[in-house]
C-alpha positions in Angstrom: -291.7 8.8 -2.9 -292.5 12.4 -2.6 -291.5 14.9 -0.5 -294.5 16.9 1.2 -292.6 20.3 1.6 -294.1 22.0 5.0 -295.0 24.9 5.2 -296.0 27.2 8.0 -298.8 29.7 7.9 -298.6 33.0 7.1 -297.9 35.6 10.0 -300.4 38.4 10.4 -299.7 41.4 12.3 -301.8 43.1 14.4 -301.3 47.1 14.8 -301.6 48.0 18.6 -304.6 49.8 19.3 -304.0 53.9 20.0 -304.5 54.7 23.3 -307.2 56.8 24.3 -308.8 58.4 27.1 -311.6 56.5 28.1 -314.9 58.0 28.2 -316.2 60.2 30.7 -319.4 59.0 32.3 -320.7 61.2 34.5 -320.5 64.4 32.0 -317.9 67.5 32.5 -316.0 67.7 35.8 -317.6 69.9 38.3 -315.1 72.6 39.6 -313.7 72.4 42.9 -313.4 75.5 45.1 -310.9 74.2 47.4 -308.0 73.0 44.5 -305.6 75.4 44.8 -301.6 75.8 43.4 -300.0 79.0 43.7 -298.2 80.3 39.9 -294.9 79.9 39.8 -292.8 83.1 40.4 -291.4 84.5 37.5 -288.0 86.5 37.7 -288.7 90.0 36.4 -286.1 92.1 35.0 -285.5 94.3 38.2 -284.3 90.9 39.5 -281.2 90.9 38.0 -280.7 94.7 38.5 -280.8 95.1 42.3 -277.9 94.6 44.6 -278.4 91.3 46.5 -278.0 92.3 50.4 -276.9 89.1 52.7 -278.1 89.8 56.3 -277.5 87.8 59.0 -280.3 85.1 59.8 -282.0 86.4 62.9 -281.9 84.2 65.5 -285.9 83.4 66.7 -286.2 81.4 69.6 -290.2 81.5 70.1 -291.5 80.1 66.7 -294.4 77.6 67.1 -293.2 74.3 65.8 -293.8 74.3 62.1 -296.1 71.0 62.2 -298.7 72.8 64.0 -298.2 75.8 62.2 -299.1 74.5 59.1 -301.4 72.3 59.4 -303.6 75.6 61.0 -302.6 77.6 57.4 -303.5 74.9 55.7 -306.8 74.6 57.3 -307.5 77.9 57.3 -307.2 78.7 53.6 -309.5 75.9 53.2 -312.0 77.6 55.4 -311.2 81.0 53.1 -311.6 78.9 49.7 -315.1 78.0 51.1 -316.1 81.2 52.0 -316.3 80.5 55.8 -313.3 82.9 56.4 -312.7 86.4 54.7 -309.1 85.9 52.9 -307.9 89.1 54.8 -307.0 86.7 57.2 -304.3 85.0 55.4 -302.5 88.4 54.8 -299.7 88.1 57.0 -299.1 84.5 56.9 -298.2 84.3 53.4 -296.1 85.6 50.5 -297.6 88.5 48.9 -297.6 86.8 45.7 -299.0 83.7 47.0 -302.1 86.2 49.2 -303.0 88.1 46.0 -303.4 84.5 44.0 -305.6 82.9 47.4 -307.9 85.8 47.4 -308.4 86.3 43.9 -309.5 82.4 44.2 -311.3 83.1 47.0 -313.4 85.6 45.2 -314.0 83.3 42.2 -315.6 81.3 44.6 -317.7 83.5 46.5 -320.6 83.2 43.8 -320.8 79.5 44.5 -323.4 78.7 47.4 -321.7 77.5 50.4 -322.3 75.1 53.6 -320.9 75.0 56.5 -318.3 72.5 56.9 -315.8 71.7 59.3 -312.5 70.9 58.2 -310.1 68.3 60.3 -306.7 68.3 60.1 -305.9 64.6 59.9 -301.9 64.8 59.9 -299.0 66.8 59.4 -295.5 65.5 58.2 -292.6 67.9 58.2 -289.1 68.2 56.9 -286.7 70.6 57.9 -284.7 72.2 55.0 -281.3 74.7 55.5 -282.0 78.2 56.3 -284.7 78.4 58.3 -287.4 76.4 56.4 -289.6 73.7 56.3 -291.7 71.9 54.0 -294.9 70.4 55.5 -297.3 68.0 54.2 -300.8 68.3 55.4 -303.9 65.4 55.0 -307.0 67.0 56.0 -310.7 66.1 55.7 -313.0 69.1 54.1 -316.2 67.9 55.1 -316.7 66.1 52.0 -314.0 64.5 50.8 -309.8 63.7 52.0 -307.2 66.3 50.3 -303.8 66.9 50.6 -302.1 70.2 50.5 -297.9 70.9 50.2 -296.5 74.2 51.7 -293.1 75.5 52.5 -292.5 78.2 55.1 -289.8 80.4 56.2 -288.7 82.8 59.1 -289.7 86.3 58.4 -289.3 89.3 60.8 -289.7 86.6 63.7 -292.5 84.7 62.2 -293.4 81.8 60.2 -294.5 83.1 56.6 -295.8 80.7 53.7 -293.9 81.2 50.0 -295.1 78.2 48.2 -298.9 76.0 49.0 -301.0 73.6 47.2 -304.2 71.9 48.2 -305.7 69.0 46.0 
């Protein structure tokens, strides 16, 4: 008798594919006048030199509620990102940092032809954070399409004031 010795076939292995990107099929992506994100603030050296001064937070009983608030900025530097609103507007509702960034992008878009579009506020989610602030959530439609935009506010000499905003 013999003894058939069994043996199992050899194991190939396979290397995973890389991953790529798929290709695009519609060609390069248009720009879109109405994405918007504020830079980041860098500290700058005079920073660390000035004397920090704690005042007292002022107490401001007739603020709008902050919902509202935002959801008309938001829908407001939309209607300056598509030229429907000069961005002069915006000056004293936001950060000077964060005004000289909007217009700057609203003047990049000025040379693009513009409709007129009405833009909906569609809702508004807040949440309070401590000092004074609040971080808000907006959906709106632009006319064309459903964005979303993130902005934080603060009290500022009795007002609501916008330090940080970006719309999708």
């Amino acid at each position: 008798m013999t003894t058939l010795a069994t043996t199992e076939p050899p194991t190939v292995t396979v290397p995973a594919p890389a991953r790529t990107r798929p290709p695009r099929l519609h060609g390069p992506r248009p720009w879109d006048r109405i994405a918007f994100r504020a830079p980041e603030r860098s500290p700058s050296a005079h920073d660390d030199a000035a004397p920090h001064l704690v005042w007292p937070q002022p107490v401001v009983v007739d603020l709008p509620e902050p919902g509202a608030w935002c959801g008309a900025l938001v829908r407001t530097c939309v209607e300056v990102l598509l030229g429907a609103r000069p961005a002069a507007q915006l000056a004293r509702w936001l950060t000077d940092d964060l005004y000289v960034s909007m217009s700057r992008r609203a003047g990049l878009a000025q040379a693009l032809p513009t409709s007129a579009r009405r833009v909906q506020v569609l809702r508004v989610h807040t949440c309070e954070l401590p000092g004074s602030r609040h971080e808000a959530s907006v959906v709106l439609h632009d006319g064309r399409r459903v964005r979303a935009a993130a902005v934080r506010i603060e009290v500022y000499r009795g007002r609501w004031r916008a330090t940080a905003l970006e719309i999708g």
